[in-house]
N, C-alpha and C positions, 0 to 999 in steps of 0.2 A: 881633637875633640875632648870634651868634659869625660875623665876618667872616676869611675866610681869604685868605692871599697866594699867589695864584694862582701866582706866578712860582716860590716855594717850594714848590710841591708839584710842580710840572712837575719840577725840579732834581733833587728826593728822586727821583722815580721813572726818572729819566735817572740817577744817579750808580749805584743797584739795579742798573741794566739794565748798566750799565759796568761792574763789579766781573765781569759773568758772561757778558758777551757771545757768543753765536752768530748769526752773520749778523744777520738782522734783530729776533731773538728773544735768547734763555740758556739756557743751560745751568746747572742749579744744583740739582743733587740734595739729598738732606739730607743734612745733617751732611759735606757735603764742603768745602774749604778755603775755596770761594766761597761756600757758603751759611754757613760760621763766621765769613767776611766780612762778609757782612749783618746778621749778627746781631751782631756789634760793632757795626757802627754804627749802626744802631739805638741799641743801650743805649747808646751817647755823644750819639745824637740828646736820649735820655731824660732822661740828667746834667745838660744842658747847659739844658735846660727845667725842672729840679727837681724832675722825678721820682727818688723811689727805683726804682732800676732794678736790673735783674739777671737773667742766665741761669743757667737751672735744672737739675736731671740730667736731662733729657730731652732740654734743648735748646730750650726754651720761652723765650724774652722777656719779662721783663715789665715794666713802667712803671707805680708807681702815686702818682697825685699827692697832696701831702702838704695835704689840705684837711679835715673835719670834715663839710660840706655832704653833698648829695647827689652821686652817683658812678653813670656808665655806662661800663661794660666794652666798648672798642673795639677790632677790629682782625682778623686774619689770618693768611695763613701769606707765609715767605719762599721757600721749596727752589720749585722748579718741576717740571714732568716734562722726563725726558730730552728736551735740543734741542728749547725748547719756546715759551710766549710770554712777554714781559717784564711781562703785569700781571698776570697770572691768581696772585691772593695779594696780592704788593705791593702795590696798589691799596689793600686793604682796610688794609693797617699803615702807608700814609704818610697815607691817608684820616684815620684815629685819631691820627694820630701829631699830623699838621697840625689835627683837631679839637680835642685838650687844648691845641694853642699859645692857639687862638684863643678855647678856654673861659676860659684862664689870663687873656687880656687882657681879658676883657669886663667890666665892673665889675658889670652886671644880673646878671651868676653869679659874684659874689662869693664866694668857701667851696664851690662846684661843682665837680668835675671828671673828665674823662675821662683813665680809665686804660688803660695800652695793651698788647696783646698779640700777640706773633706764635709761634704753634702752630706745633709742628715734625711734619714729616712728614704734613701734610694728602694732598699727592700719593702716600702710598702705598708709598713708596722700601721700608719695612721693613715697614708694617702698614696697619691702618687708622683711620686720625684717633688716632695712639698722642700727640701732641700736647695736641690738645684733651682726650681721655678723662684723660690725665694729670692736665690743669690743673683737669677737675671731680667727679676722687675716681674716675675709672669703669676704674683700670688696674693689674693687680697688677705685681709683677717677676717672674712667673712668664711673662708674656706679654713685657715686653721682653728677660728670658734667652733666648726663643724666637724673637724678634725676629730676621729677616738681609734683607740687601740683595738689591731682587729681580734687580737688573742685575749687582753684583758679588758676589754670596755671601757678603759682609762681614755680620760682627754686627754687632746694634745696641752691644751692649757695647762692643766695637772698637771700632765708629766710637765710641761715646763717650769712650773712653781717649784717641783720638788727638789731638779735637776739647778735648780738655783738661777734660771733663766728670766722668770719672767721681768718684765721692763723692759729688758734690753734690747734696744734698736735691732732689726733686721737690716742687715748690708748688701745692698743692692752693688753690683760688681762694673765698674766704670769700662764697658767694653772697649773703648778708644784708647783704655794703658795697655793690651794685649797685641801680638800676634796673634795668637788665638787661643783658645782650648784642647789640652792634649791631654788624654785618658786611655790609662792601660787596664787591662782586664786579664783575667785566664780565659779563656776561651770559652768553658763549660759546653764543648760538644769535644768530638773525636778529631777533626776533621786535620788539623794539624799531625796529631800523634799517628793518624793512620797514613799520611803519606810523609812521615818523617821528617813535616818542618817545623821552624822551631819560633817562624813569628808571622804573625797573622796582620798583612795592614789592612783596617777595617777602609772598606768602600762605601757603605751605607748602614745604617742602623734598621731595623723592620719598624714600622708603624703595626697595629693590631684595632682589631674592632672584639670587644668583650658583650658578651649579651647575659641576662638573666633570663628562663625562659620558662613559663609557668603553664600548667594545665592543671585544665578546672574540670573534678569531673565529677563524683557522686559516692559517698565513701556507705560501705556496705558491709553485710555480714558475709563473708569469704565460702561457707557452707550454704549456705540459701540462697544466694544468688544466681539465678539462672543467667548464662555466658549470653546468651541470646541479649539479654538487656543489662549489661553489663556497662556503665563508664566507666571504663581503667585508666587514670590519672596514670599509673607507671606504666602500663603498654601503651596508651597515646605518647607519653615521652621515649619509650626506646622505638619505635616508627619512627620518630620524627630523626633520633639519633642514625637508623638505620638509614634515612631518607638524606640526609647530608652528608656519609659516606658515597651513597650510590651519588650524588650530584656534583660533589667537589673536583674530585679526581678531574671531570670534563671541564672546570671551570679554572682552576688556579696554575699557579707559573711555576717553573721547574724547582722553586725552591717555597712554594707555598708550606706553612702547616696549619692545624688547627685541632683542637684537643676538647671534649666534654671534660673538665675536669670535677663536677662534682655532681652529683644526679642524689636529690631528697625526697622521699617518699613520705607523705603524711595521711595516716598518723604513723608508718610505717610497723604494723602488727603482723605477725605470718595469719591472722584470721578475719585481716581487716581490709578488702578492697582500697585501695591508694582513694581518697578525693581532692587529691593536689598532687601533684608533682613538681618539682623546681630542678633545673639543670641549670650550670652555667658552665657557657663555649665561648671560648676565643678560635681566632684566626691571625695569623701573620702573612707578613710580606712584604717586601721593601720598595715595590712598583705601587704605586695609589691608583693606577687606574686597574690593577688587580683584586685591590680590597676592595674597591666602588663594586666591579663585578663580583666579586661571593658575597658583599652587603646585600647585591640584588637579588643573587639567588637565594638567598637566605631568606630574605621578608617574603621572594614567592613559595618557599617553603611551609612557613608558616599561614601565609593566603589561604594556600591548596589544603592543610591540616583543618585550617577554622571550616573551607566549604565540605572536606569529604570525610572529617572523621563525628568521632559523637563529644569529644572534648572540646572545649572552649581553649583556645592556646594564643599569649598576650607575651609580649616582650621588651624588657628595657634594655636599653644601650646603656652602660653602666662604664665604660673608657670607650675614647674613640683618639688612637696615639697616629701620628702620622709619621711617615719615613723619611727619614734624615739623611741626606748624602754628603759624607765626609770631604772636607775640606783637600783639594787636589796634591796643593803645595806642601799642605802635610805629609798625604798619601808618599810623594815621590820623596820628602827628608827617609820617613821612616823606612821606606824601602831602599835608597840609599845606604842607609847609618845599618842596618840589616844585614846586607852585600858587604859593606865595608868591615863589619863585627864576623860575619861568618857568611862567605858567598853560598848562594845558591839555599838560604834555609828559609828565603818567605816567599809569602802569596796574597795576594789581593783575595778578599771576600768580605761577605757580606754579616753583621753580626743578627743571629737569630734571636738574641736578649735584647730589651730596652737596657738603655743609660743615660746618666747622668750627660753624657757629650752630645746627646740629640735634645735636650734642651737648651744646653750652651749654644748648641748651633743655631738658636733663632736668634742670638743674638749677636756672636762671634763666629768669626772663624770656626773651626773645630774637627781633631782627626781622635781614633783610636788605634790601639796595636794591644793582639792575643799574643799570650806565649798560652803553651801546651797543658790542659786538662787530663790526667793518668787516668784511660777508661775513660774521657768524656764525660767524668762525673761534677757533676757540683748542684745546689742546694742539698747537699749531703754530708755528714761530718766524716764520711771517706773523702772529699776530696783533697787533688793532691798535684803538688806539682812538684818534680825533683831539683833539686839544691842549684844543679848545672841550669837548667831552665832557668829558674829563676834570677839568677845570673846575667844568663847573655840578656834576658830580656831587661835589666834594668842598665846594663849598658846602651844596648840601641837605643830609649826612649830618651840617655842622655846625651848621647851622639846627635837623636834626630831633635831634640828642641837645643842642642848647641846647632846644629843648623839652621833652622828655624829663625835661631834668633843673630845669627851672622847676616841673614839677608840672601 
């Protein structure tokens, strides 16, 4: 199988990490001057290996190597979230980057090769997976005209003008040159490091339903307002938060989640009654007739809020992602090439993160594989994966797409 040089892949993802550095983590939005950083070098990683290389109007990478043979589509995204970790992306585009060196040398894959690609904007900065949908036919420009930055109010336009992008063609990805799509990730939970293995073959990716969720209620002076006739914009929304704890648990699958992650009070004053509220909730799950049922319980939630409280309560669906099941034949190279690198260190599961590989898969084939998160951390600039890790895991992904592409 396809041997890789261990000491070059450490380098690739230490040189990433330098171009963007925050404390122990990076910094590296899209399309910002460090992530247009990356992405050069990259595509001179590309040149300099014999790939046709080139960046696209979106801001996609691509690398595809000049063979005839059979072809798997590898790789990732570069931008990070805001002050965040140095692999979560990278991983997967020095993983690909370093599996076509090692395809290139093998003589057993003579005419085989791994092409490479790094998706822009996976973390979200403008949209969602505007990258990947790009590279597999699923994005009009009506969506990137609309496209802005969620941290600076920049359009995606803008940034494309500045980044030196705009004109230039968007490249839609000819599914019929691939076996398919193979995406490496850190894991970003525990679940690995706590039962001491060391590669995760992904089975399914989760779909989510995201909601915005607004109460209307009467904003008032905090001191003179008798409780008796009170509308509390922020206690109709924590009811309602406290009413989707009590209902979930009876509704969702043994690996359901779902998080408030932001609850806004206006005009937010310690003497000002709330007369708005705004929370926005997700939910995951990788079963879709799972998410259909907490969809449902959700809108009765909301039902029962509009007939029994004194706030008015309205909600938009703001993403609605479906779940993705990884490609079989993938599943069993990488558990193979896994076993054969170091027996007895993986496990099938499920990933609890969107990716880049549950887009590819409307169109291709398509598998992923974790290596190990230290603490199960990541969108955090502690995250961390040890050198060894890192390692075995760019070996297997070159073992399982030299199988892959053996047949």
């Amino acid at each position: 199988m396809p041997t890789i040089d261990p000491e070059r892949v450490l380098r690739d993802l230490r040189h990433l990490k330098s171009l963007a550095a925050y404390k122990t983590g990076v910094h590296r939005p899209s399309l910002s001057p460090v992530h247009i950083a990356s992405m050069q070098w990259l595509k001179g990683e590309l040149d300099a290996l014999g790939h046709e290389a080139t960046i696209d109007g979106i801001g996609n990478v691509f690398g595809f190597a000049p063979v005839n043979g059979r072809k798997v589509l590898g790789g990732s995204h570069l931008e990070s979230q805001n002050h965040a970790g140095w692999l979560d992306g990278p991983l997967g585009v020095v993983y690909a980057l370093e599996a076509a060196r090692a395809v290139k040398a093998d003589p057993a894959l003579a005419g085989c090769g791994v092409d490479v690609a790094a998706w822009c904007d996976e973390e979200g900065h403008f949209g969602q997976f505007l990258g990947s949908r790009s590279g597999a036919g699923l994005l009009t420009e009506e969506i990137i005209d609309a496209a802005v930055d969620r941290t600076t109010g920049t359009s995606m336009r803008e940034a494309l003008k500045a980044a030196g992008l705009e004109g230039r063609p968007r490249i839609v990805v000819d599914a019929k040159r691939y076996v398919g799509f193979f995406e490496a990730h850190i894991e970003q939970g525990d679940w690995l490091e706590a039962n001491n293995l060391k590669i995760g073959v992904v089975t399914a990716i989760v779909g989510s339903r995201n909601f915005k969720i607004t109460f209307e209620g009467t904003q008032n002076h905090a001191g003179t307002t008798r409780m008796a006739i009170r509308r509390d914009a922020g206690v109709a929304c924590a009811r309602f938060i406290t009413a989707i704890e009590d209902l979930f648990p009876k509704l969702c699958g043994p690996r359901t989640v779902w998080t408030t992650g932001r609850v806004t009070l206006f005009p937010g004053d310690p003497s000002i009654i709330p007369g708005k509220a705004e929370m926005l909730f997700q939910f995951r799950d990788t079963d879709a007739e799972v998410l259909e049922r907490l969809e449902a319980g959700f809108r009765d939630l909301v039902d029962k809020a509009n007939r029994e409280g004194v706030c008015e309560v309205a909600f938009e669906q703001v993403r609605r992602g479906m779940p993705a099941q990884m490609d079989e034949r993938f599943q069993e190279a990488i558990a193979a090439a896994a076993e054969a690198c170091r027996p007895g260190c993986s496990t099938r599961m499920p990933s609890g993160a969107g990716h880049d590989a549950q887009i590819l898969s409307e169109v291709m084939p398509a598998c992923m594989m974790f290596v190990p998160s230290i603490g199960g951390i990541s969108h955090h600039w502690t995250e961390n994966t040890s050198d060894e890790d890192i390692v075995l895991g760019a070996q297997v992904y070159a073992d399982a797409a030299g199988r892959m592409l053996k047949g």
